[in-house]
KOLLO-161459 format. One record per residue (C-alpha): x, y, z; residue in three letters. Coordinates in steps of 0.25 Angstrom, whole numbers, plus 5000, padded with zeros to 4 digits. Example, Ala and Ser with C-alpha at 12.3 -4.5 7.8 and 13.67 -1.06 7.14 Angstrom:
% residues 2
r c1: 5049 | c2: 4982 | c3: 5031 | aa: ALA
r c1: 5055 | c2: 4996 | c3: 5029 | aa: SER
This chain:
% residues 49
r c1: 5000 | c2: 5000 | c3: 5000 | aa: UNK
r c1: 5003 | c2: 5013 | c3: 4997 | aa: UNK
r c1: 5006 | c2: 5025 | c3: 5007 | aa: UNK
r c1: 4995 | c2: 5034 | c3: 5000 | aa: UNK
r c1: 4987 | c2: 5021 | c3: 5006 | aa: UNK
r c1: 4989 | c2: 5025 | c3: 5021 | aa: UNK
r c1: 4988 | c2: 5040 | c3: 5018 | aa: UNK
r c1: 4975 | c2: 5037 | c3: 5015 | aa: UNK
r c1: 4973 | c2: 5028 | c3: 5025 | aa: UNK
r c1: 4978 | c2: 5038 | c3: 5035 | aa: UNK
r c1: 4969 | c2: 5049 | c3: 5029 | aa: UNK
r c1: 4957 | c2: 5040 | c3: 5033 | aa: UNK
r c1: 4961 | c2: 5040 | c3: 5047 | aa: UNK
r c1: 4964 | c2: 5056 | c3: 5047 | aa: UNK
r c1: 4950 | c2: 5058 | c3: 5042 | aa: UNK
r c1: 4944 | c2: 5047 | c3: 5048 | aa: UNK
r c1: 4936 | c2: 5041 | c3: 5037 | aa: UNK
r c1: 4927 | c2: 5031 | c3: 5039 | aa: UNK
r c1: 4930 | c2: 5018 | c3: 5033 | aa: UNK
r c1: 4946 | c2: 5019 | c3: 5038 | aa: UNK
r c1: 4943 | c2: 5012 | c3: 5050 | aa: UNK
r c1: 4941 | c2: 4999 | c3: 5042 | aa: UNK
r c1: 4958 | c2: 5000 | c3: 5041 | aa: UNK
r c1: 4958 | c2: 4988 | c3: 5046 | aa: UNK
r c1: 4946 | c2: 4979 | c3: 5043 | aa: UNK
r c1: 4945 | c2: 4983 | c3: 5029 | aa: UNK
r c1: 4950 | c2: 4974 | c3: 5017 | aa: UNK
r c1: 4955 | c2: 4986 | c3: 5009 | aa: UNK
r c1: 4966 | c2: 4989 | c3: 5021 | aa: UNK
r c1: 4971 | c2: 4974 | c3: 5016 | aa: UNK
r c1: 4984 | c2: 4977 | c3: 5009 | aa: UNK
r c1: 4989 | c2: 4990 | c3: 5017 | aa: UNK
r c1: 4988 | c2: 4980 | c3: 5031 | aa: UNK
r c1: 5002 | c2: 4975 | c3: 5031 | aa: UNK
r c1: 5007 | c2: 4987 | c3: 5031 | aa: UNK
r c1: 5013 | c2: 4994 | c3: 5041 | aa: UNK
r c1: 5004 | c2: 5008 | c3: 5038 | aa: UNK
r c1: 4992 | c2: 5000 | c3: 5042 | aa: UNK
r c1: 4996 | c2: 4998 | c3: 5057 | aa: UNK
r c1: 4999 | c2: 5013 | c3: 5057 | aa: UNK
r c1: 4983 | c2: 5015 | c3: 5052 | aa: UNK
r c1: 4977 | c2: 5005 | c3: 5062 | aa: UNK
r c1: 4985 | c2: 5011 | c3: 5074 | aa: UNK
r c1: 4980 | c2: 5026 | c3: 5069 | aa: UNK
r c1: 4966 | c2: 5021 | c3: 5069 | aa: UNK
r c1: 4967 | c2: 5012 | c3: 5081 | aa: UNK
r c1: 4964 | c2: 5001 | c3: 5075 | aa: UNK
r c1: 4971 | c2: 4986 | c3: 5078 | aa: UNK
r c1: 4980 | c2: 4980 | c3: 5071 | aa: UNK
């Protein structure tokens, strides 16, 4: 995954939109898991591991 990817991710978070906090449910976050950005998202929003 690309670093725009996160940046988007991220602006999610800053403006709070709605379906970000699927992060870690939805199928779509799949290929962007294994990376070590993702942890950083989960720990932003509180979210487990």
């Amino acid at each position: 995954m690309t670093t725009k990817t996160f940046e988007w991710i991220n602006k999610a978070i800053d403006h709070r939109a709605g379906p970000i906090v699927f992060v870690n449910v939805d199928l779509l976050f799949d290929e962007i898991r294994s990376d070590a950005r993702y942890k950083d998202v989960l720990k932003r929003m509180n979210l487990p591991e």
